[in-house]
C-alpha positions as CSV (number, residue, x, y, z in Angstrom):
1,X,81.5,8.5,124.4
2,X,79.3,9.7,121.4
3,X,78.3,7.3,118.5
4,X,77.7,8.8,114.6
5,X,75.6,6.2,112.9
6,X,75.7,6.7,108.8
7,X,72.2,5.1,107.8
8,X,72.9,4.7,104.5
9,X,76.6,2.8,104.8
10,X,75.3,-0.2,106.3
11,X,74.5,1.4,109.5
12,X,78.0,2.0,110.2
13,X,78.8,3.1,113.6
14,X,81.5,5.3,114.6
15,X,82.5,5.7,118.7
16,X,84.1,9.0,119.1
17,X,85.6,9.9,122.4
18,X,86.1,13.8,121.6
19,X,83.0,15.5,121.2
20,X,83.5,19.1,120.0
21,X,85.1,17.8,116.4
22,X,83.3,18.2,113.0
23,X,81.8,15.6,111.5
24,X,84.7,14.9,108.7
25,X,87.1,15.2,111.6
26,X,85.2,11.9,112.8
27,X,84.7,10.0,109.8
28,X,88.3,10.3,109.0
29,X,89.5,9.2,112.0
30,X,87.9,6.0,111.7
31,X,88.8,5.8,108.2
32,X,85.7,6.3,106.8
33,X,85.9,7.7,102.9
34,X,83.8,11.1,103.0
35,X,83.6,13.6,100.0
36,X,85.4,17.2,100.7
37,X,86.4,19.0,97.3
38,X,87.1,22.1,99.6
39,X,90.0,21.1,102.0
40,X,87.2,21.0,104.9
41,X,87.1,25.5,104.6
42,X,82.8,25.3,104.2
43,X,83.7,26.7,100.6
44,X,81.5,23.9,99.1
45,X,79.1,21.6,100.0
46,X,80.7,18.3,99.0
47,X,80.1,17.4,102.5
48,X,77.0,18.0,102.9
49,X,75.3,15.0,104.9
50,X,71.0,14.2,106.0
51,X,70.4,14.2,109.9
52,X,68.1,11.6,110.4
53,X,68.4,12.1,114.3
54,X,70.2,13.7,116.8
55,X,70.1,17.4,115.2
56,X,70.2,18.4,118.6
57,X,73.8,17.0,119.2
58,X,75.5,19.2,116.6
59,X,76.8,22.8,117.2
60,X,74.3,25.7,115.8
61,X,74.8,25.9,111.6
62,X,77.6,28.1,110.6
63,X,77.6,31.2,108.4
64,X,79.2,29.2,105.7
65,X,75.7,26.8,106.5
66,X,73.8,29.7,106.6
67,X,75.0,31.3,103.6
68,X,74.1,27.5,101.3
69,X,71.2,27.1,103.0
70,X,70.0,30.4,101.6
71,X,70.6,29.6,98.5
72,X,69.0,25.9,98.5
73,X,72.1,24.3,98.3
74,X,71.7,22.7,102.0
75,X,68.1,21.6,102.2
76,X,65.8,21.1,105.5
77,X,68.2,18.8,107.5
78,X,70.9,19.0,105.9
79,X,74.6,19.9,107.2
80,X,78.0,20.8,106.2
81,X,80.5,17.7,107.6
82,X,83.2,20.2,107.6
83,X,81.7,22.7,110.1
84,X,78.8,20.7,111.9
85,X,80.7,19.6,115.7
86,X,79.5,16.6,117.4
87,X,78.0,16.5,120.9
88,X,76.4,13.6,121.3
89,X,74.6,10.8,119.8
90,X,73.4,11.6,115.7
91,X,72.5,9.4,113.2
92,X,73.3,10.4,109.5
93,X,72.9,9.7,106.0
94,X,75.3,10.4,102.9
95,X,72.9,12.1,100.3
96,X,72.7,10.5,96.7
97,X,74.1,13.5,94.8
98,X,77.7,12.9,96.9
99,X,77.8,9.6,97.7
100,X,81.6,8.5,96.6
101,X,81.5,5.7,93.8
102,X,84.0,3.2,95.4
103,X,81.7,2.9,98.6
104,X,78.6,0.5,98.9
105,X,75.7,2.3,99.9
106,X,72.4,0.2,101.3
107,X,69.4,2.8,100.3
C-alpha cells in the first residue's frame, strides 16, 4: 500500500494499492479534482505538481519532463502528474499557478 499526501489540500491522503500508475491516474481514482488541459498525453504542464518528499518513489522524469524542464516550464522539484508513476510513499503539493478555483487550498 502506498500513500500520496497533497500538502496543500488539507493534507489529504490518498491509499493506493497499485503502484506503477501516474499520479493523475491516482488522484482520480479517489476522486480528487486535478488540472489536465492535455487529455493526460505530457503535451502541457497543467499537471504539473511540487514534491515535497518522496522524489525517490516516482519513476525517472520522462522526455515529455525533460523536454519542459528544459525550457523552465517544470522547475527544481517539480513533476508532470500525467507521466510521473508512483512507487511508494510521496508527499505533494498543487502549485499556485494551477490550483483549480472550486477547491480549497490551505497554503
Amino acid at each position: 500500500m502506498v500513500k500520496i499526501t497533497i500538502e496543500n489540500l488539507g493534507k489529504k491522503e490518498l491509499e493506493v494499492n497499485n503502484t506503477g500508475n501516474t499520479v493523475l491516474s491516482c488522484v482520480q481514482t479517489h476522486f480528487v479534482d486535478w488540472m489536465h488541459a492535455c487529455g493526460a498525453k505530457g503535451r502541457c504542464t497543467t499537471c504539473k505538481f511540487s514534491v515535497l518528499s518522496g522524489n525517490e518513489n516516482l519513476s525517472e522524469m520522462t522526455h515529455a519532463e525533460m523536454r519542459y524542464k528544459a525550457v523552465n516550464e517544470l522547475k527544481e522539484g517539480q513533476r508532470l502528474a500525467c507521466q510521473a508513476r508512483v512507487m511508494g510513499d510521496i508527499i505533494i503539493r498543487v502549485p499556485h499557478e494551477v490550483k483549480l478555483p472550486h477547491l480549497t487550498y490551505t497554503d
